[in-house]
C-alpha distance (Angstrom), angle and dihedral (degrees) to the residues before:
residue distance angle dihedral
X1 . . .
X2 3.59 . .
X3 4.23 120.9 .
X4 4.24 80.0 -111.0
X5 3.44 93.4 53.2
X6 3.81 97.0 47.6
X7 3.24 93.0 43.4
X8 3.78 92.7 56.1
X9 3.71 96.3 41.2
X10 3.89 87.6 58.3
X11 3.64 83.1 54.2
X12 3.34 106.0 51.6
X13 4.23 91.1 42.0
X14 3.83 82.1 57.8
X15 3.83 100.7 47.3
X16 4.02 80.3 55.4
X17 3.31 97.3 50.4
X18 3.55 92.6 51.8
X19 3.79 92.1 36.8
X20 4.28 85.5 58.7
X21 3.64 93.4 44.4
X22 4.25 93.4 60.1
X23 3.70 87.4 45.3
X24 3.68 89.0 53.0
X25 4.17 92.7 49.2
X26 3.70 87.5 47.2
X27 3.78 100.6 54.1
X28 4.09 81.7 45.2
X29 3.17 93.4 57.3
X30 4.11 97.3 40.0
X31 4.19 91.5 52.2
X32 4.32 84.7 47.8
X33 3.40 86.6 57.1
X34 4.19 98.3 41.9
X35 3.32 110.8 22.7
X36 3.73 117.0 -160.7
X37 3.73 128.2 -80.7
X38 3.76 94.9 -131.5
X39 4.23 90.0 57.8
X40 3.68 119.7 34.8
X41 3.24 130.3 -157.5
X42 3.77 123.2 -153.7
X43 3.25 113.3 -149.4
X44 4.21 127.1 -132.7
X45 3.48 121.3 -114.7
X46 3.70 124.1 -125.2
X47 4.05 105.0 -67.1
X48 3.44 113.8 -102.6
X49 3.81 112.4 -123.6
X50 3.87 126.0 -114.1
X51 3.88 114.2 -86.2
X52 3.97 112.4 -108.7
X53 3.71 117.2 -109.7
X54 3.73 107.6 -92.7
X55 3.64 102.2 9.6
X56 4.12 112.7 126.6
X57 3.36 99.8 175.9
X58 4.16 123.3 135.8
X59 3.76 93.3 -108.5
X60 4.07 90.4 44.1
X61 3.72 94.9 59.2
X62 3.25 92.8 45.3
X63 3.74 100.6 60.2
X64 4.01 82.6 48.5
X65 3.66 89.3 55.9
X66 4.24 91.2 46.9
X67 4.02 94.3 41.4
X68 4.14 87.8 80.0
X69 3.75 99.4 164.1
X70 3.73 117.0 -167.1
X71 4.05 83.3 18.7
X72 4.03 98.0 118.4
X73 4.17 99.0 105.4
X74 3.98 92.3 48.4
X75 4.03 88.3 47.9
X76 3.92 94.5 46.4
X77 4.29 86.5 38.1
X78 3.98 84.0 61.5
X79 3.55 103.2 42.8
X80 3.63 92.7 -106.1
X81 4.35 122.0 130.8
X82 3.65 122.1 -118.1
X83 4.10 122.4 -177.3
X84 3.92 122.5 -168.8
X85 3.52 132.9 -134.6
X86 3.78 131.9 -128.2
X87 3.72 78.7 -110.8
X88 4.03 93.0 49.0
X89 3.56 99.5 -121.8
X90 3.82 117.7 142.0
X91 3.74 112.6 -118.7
X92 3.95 105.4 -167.1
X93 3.77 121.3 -137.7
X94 3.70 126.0 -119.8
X95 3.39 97.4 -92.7
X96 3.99 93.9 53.7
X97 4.14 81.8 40.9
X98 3.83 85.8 50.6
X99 4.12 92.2 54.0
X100 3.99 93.7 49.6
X101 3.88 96.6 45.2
X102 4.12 90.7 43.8
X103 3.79 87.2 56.7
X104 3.74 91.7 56.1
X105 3.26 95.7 44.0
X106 3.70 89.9 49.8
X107 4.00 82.3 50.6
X108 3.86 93.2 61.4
X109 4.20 83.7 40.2
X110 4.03 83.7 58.8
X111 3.63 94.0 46.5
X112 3.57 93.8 60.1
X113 3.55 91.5 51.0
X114 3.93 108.6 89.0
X115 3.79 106.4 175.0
X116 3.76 112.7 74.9
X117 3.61 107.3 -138.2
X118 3.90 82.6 44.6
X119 3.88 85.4 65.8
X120 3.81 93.8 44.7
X121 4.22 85.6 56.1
X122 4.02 90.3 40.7
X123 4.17 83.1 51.8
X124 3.51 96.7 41.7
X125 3.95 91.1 57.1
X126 4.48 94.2 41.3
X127 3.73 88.4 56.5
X128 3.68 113.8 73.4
X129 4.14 77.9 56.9
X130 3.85 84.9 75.0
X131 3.80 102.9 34.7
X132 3.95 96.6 102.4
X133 3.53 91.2 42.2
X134 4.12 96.2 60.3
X135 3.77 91.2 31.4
X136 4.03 79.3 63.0
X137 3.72 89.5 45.5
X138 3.52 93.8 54.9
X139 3.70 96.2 52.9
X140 3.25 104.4 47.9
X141 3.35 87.6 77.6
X142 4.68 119.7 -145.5
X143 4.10 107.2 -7.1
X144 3.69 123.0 161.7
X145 3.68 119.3 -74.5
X146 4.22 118.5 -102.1
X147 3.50 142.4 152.3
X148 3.84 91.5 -70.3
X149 3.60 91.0 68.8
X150 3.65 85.6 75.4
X151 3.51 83.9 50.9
X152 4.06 89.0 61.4
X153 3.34 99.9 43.7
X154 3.89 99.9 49.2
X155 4.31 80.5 62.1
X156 3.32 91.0 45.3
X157 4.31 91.1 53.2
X158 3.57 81.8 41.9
X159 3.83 90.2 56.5
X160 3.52 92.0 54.7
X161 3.66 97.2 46.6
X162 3.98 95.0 65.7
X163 3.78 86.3 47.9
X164 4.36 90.0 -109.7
X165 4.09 80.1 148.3
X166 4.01 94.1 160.4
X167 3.48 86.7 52.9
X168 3.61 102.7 47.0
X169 3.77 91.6 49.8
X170 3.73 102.1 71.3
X171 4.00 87.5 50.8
X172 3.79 93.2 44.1
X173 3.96 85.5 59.6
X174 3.85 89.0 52.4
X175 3.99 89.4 57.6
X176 3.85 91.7 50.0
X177 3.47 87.1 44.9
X178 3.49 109.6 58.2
X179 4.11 98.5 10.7
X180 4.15 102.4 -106.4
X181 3.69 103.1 175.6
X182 3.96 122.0 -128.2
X183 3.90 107.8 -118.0
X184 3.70 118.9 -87.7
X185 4.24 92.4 -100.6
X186 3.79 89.3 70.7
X187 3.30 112.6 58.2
X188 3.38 102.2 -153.7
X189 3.62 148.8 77.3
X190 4.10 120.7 -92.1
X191 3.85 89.0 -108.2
X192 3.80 98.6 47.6
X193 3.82 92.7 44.9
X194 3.64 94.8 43.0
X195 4.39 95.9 55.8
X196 4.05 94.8 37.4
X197 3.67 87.0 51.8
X198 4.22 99.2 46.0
X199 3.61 93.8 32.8
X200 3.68 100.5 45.3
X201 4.21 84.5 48.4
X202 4.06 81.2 46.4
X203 3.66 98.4 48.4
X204 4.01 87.9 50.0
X205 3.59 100.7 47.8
X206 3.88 96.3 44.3
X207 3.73 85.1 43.6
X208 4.11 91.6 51.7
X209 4.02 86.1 41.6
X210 3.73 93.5 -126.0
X211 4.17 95.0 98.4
X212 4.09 82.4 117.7
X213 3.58 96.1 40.8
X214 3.76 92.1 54.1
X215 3.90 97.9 51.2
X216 3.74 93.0 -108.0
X217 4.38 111.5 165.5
X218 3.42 101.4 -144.0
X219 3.50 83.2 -168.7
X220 3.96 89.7 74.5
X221 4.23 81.8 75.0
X222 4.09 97.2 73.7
X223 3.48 90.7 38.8
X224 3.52 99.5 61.9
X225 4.11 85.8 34.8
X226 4.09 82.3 61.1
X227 3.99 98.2 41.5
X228 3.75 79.8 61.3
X229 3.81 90.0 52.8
X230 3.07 104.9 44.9
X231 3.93 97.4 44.2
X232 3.60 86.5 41.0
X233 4.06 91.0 -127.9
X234 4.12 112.6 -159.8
X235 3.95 90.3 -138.4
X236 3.74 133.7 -163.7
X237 3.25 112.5 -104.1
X238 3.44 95.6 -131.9
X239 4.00 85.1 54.8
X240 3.09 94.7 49.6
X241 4.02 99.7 54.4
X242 3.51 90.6 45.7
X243 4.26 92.3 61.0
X244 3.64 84.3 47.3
X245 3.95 104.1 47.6
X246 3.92 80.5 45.3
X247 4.05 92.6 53.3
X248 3.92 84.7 44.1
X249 3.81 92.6 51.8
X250 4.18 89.0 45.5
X251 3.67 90.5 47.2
X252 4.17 90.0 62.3
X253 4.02 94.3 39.4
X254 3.67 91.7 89.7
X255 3.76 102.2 31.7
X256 3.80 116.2 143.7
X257 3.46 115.6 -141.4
X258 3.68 96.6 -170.0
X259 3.89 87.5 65.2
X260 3.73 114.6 64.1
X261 3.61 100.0 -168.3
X262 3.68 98.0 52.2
X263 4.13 92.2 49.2
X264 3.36 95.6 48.1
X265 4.09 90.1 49.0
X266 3.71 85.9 54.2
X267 3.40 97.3 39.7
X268 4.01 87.4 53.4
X269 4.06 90.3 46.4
X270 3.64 91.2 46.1
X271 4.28 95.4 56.9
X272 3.52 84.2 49.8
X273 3.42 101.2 58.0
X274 3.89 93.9 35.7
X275 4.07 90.8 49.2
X276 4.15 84.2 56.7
X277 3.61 85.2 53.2
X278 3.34 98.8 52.4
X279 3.48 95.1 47.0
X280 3.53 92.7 48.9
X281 3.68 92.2 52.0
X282 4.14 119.8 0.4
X283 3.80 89.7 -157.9
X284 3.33 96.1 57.3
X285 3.78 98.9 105.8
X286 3.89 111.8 -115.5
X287 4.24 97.2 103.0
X288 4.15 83.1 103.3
X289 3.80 92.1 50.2
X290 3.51 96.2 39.0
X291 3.73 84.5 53.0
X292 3.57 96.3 47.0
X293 4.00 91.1 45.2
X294 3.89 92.1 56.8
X295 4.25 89.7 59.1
X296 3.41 95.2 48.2
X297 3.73 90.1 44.1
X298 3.87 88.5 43.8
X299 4.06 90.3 42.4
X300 3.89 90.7 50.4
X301 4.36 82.6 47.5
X302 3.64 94.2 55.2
X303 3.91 99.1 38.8
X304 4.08 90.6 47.8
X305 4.10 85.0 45.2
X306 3.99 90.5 52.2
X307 3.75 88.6 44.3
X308 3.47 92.6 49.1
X309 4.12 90.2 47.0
X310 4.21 88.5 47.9
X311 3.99 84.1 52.9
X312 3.65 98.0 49.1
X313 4.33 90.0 42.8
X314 3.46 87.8 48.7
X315 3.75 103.1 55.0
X316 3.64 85.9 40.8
X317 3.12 88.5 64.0
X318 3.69 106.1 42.0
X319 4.01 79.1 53.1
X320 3.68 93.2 58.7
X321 3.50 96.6 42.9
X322 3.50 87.5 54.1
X323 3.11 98.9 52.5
X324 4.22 98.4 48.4
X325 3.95 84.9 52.6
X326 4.00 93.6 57.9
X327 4.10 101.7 65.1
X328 3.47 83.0 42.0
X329 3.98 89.4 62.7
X330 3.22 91.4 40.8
X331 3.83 102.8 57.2
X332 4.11 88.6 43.1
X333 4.59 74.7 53.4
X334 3.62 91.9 51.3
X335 4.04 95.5 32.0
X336 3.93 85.5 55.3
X337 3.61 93.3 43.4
X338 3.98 99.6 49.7
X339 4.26 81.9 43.6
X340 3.63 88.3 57.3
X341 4.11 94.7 46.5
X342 3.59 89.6 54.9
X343 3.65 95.5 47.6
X344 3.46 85.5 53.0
X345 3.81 99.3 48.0
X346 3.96 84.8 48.3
């Protein structure tokens, strides 16, 4: 090939090239603009600007609840569309927008409500609005903490509140986990709020005798007992007796009289646990149980120690009798023998 012809070759190779590459932007640009069918894209709405310092209005906590930094793995864990910024924010979609402005209108619902066990019924029919939404939360696994935590933890008090224990457990563990915050109104950690609420519902319904009656899973009790374990939770003390005078008071519920080693077992497990209590907290309300506890465990003593006594006399006696009734034998032996000899002598 001549220098002309190389020269155009290379030429006309490059023209392609270049030709290929503006075909390429183009069809870029066309599927930007219309997506496929077969994957849609939601698109965000316009970002919601950062509240003011000091503003408290309706419409100001609400754009802190829907500017979620850091909240993209929860929203794509629940189904829900996120899009970032050039300056990485997260601007939520309407559906996530739709979640966060339901709950406070479901706030102002609630404060309308006066009668509590009104509320309870007005909370137990808002939540399965939220269910995906924390099911998402929960498997997306750690993500950086933002105003939707809030968000999470107000269902999760909710949760509690309508006595949905099981439930509320697995997203009480989540707030230990990775540190969500309970909204300001409760004044208290997740932990703390979660075991007075259960146990002082416990302590009423096993006190009223209707804990079974009522659906109450007393099994709730040593799972909270082992979240604090195993997250190594620096508890009240109050707190902390009232989980164990409720365990105590769960651990007698199903006591069966008719089988004496079984009561006295719970019995037994039940002091302990009340005896932390009080020693955790002396007004904490168990003196009259403890009290009551010690007879029975003193009664069962005494009536085991007489049994045990009755035993002993008995086979003593049985022994002795025994033993009078075998020279007796004998001598009729030897009698019969010595009446036989003669016979035989005769």
């Amino acid at each position: 090939m001549s220098p002309a012809e190389h020269a155009k070759a290379k030429a006309e190779a490059k023209a392609r090239e270049k030709a290929e590459a503006e075909a390429e932007a183009k069809a870029a640009i066309l599927n930007r603009r219309r997506p496929l069918m077969t994957a849609p894209v939601v698109r965000a709405e316009k970002p919601v600007p950062p509240p003011q310092p000091g503003r408290t209005s309706p419409a100001a906590r609400r754009r802190a609840y829907l500017v979620a930094s850091g909240a993209g793995a929860v929203l794509a864990a629940s189904g829900l569309s996120a899009d970032a910024s050039p300056m990485d924010d997260i601007t939520l979609s309407a559906d996530v927008a739709k979640i966060v402005i339901q709950l406070e209108d479901d706030r102002r619902r609630l404060k309308d409500i006066k009668a509590t066990d009104r509320k309870v019924e007005a909370k137990r029919l808002m939540l399965p609005a939220y269910k995906g939404w924390c099911d998402g939360v929960l498997a997306a696994g750690k993500v950086e903490r933002g105003p939707l935590d809030q968000v999470f933890t107000t269902i999760m008090a909710w949760t509690i509140d309508v006595g949905d224990y099981m439930t509320a457990l697995p997203m009480l563990e989540h707030t230990m986990i990775h540190g969500l915050d309970m909204p300001a109104q409760f004044n208290r950690d997740p932990i703390t709020f979660a075991i007075d609420q259960i146990c002082e519902e416990a302590i009423r319904l096993y006190d009223l005798g209707v804990a079974k009656e009522a659906g109450f899973e007393a099994a709730v009790l040593p799972m909270l007992q082992d979240l604090v374990q195993d997250h190594d939770v620096d508890l009240h003390d109050e707190v902390e007796a009232k989980l164990y005078k409720a365990i105590g008071r769960a651990v007698l519920a199903d006591a069966n009289d008719e089988d004496a080693a079984d009561l006295k077992a719970r019995q037994e497990t039940a002091m302990r646990a009340y005896m932390t209590a009080i020693e955790k907290c002396p007004r904490v309300g168990v003196k009259k149980d403890i009290e009551r506890l010690q007879r029975a465990l003193a009664k069962a003593a005494t009536e085991t120690a007489e049994t045990a006594t009755e035993t002993e006399e008995s086979a003593t006696v049985s022994t002795e009798e025994a033993t009078e009734t075998a020279p007796s034998d004998n001598s009729s032996t030897e009698q019969n023998a010595t009446e036989q000899t003669s016979s035989s002598d005769a």
